[in-house]
C-alpha positions in Angstrom: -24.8 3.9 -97.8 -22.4 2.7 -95.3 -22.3 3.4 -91.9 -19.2 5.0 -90.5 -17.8 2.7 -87.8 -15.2 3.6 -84.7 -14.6 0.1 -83.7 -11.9 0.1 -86.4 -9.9 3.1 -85.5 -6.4 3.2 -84.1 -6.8 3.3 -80.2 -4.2 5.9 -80.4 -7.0 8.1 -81.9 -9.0 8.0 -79.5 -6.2 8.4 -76.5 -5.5 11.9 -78.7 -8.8 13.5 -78.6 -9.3 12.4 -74.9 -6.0 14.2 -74.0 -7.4 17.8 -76.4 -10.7 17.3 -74.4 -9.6 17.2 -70.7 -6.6 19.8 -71.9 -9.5 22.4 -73.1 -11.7 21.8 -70.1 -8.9 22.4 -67.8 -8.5 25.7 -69.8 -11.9 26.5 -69.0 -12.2 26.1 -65.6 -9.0 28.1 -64.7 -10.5 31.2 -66.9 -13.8 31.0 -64.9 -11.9 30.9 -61.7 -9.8 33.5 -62.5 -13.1 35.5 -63.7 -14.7 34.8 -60.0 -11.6 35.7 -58.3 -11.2 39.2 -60.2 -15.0 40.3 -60.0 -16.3 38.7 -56.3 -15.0 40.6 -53.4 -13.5 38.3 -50.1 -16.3 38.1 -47.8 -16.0 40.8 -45.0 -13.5 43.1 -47.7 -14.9 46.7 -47.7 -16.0 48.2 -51.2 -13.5 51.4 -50.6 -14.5 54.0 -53.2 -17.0 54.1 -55.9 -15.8 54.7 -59.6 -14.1 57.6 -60.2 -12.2 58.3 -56.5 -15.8 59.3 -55.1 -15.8 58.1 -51.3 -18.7 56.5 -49.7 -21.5 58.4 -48.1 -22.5 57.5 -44.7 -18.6 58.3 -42.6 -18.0 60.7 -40.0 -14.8 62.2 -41.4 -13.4 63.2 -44.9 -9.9 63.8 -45.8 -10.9 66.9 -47.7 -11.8 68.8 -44.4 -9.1 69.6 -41.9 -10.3 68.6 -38.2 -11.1 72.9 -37.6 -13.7 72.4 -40.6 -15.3 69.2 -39.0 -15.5 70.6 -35.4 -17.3 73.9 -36.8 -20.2 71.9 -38.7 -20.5 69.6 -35.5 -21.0 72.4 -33.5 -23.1 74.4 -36.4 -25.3 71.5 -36.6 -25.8 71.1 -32.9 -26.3 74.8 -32.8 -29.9 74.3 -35.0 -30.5 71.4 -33.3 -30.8 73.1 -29.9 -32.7 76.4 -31.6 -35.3 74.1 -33.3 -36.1 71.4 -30.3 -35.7 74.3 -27.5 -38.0 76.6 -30.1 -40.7 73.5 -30.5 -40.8 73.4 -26.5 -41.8 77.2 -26.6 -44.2 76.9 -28.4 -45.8 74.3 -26.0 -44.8 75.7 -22.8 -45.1 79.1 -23.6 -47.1 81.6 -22.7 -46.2 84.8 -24.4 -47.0 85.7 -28.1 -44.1 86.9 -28.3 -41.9 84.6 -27.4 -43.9 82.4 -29.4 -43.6 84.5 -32.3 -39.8 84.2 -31.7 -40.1 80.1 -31.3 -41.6 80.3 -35.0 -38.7 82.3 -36.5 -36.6 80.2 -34.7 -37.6 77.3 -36.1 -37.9 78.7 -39.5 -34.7 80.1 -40.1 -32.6 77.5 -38.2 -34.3 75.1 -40.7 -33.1 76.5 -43.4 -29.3 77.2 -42.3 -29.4 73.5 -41.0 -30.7 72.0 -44.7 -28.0 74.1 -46.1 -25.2 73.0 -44.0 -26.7 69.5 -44.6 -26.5 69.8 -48.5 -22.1 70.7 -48.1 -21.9 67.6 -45.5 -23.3 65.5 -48.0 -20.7 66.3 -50.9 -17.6 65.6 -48.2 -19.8 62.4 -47.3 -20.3 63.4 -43.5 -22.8 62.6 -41.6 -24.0 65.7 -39.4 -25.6 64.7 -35.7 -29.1 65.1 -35.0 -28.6 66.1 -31.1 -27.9 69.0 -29.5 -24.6 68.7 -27.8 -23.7 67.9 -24.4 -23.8 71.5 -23.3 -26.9 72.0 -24.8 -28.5 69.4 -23.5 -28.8 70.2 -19.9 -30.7 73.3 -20.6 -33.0 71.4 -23.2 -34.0 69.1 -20.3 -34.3 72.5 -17.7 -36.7 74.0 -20.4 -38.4 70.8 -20.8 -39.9 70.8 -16.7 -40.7 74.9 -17.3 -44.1 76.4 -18.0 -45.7 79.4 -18.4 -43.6 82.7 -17.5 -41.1 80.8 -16.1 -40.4 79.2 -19.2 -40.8 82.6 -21.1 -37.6 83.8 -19.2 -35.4 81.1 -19.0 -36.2 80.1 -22.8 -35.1 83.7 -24.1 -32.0 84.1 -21.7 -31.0 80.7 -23.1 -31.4 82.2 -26.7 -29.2 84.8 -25.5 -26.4 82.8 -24.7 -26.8 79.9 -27.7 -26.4 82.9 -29.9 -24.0 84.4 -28.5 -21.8 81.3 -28.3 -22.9 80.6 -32.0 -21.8 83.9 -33.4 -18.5 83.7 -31.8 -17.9 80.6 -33.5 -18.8 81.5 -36.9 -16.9 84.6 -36.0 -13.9 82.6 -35.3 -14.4 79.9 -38.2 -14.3 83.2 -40.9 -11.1 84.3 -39.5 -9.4 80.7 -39.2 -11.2 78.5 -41.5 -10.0 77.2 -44.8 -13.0 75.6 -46.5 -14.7 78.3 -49.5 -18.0 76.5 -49.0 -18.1 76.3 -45.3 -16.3 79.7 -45.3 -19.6 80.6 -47.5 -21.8 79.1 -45.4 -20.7 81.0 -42.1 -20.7 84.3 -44.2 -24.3 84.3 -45.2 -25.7 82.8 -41.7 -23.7 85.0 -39.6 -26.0 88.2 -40.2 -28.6 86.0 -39.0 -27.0 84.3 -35.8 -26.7 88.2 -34.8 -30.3 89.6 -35.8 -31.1 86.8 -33.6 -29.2 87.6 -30.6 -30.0 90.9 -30.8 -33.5 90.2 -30.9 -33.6 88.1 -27.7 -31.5 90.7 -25.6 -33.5 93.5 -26.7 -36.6 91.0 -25.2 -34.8 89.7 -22.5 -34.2 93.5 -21.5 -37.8 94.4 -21.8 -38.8 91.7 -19.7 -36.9 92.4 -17.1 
């Protein structure tokens, strides 16, 4: 059998499939780059949205909720905040079952509107504070030196007024609001916010 030799072919030959080669791997390269240029990101470019319009969890704001929706679960939030923290002081500091036995309610039932406010913030991707507000928080600190008696009275005069404030604005948010959930929301904790407050000023009166 004879062996296939190149020595003999044209040079032109060869010139031609050097030229297809380099031609195809040029091809190649620029597809790749195009590929890395559609699918990687620039670095320091934010993600935007997920698939599908869905914004990122984790912001402080959403589109979907006018500024009068965002203020009211600020201050909603807050509002449990301060009941639960000033509630676990009372039952610390306390002295009287009673207002112990309120702490506990407190605690309860301000858990339980606070996980259901938290479950509507998390579908508009906002992220609800944790503290109690600057106007609560000078009366947190106040309860926090008190003990005994002392703290008995200033705890449930406090209660008095937190609820009171806090029933005016869910009050206000079901008159002048426009969300259905958060409109929902305020509707079923209201009656609460009020059993509540009437609770502490019938103790508050009875202590006095």
């Amino acid at each position: 059998m004879n062996t296939l030799k190149f020595n003999h072919l044209p040079r032109a030959v060869f010139a031609l499939v050097g030229a297809t080669c380099l031609s195809l791997g040029g091809t190649v390269l620029l597809s790749l780059s195009s590929l890395a240029q559609t699918t990687v990101p620039a670095p320091g470019s934010s993600p935007g949205n997920l698939p599908g319009g869905v914004p990122l969890p984790g912001g402080v704001t959403n589109p979907a909720l006018s500024p009068a929706d965002q203020q009211f679960m600020i201050q909603a939030a807050q509002s449990d905040q301060f009941e639960i923290q000033s509630s676990q002081l009372a039952l610390k500091r306390g002295s009287s079952p009673a207002v112990k036995d309120y702490a506990q309610r407190m605690i309860k039932e301000h858990t339980n509107s606070s996980q259901q406010l938290q479950q509507i913030a998390k579908q508009y991707g906002v992220t609800l504070p944790k503290d109690v507000g600057a106007e609560n928080q000078p009366v947190l600190e106040k309860l926090s030196q008190l003990s005994g008696a002392e703290f008995d009275r200033s705890y449930m005069q406090a209660q008095v007024q937190a609820h009171a404030k806090t029933e005016s604005r869910f009050k206000q948010y079901l008159q002048q609001g426009q969300n259905p959930q958060l409109k929902n929301f305020a509707n079923q904790v209201l009656p609460v916010i009020t059993a509540h407050l009437n609770t502490a000023q019938s103790m508050v009166a009875t202590r006095q």
